[in-house]
C-alpha positions as CSV (number, residue, x, y, z in Angstrom):
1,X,10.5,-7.3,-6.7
2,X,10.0,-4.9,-9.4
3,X,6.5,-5.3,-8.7
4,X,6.6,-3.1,-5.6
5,X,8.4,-0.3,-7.4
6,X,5.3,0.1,-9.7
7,X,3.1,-0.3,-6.8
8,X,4.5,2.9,-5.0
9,X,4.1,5.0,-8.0
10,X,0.5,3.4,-8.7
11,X,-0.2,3.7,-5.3
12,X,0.1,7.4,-5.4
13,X,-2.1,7.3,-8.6
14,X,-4.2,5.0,-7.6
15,X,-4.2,5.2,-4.0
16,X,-8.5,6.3,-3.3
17,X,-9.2,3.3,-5.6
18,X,-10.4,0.5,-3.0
19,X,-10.7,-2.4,-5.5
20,X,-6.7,-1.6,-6.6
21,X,-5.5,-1.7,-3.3
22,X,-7.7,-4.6,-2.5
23,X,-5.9,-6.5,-5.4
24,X,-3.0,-5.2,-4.4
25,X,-2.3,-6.6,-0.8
26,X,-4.7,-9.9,-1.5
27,X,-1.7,-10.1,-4.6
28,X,0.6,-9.5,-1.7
29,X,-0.7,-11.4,1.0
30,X,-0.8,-14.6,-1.2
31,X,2.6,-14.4,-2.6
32,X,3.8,-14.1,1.2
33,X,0.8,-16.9,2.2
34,X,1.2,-18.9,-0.3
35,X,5.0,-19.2,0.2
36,X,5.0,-20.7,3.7
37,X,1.6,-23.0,2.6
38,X,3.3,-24.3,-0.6
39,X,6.2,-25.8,1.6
């Protein structure tokens, strides 16, 4: 949860670097992914 916090302010920082915001939603994608596929 705190996670997203930092991400917004990265984000803005960070925001025209692909590879960041590549690891950024594959880190979010597979935390909401791997939530339903671990059950």
């Amino acid at each position: 949860m705190h996670l997203t916090g930092r991400s917004c302010h990265d984000n803005k920082s960070q925001r025209a670097d692909p590879f960041i915001v590549l690891s950024r939603i594959i880190a979010g994608k597979t935390k909401c992914v791997k939530d339903p596929f671990s059950t």
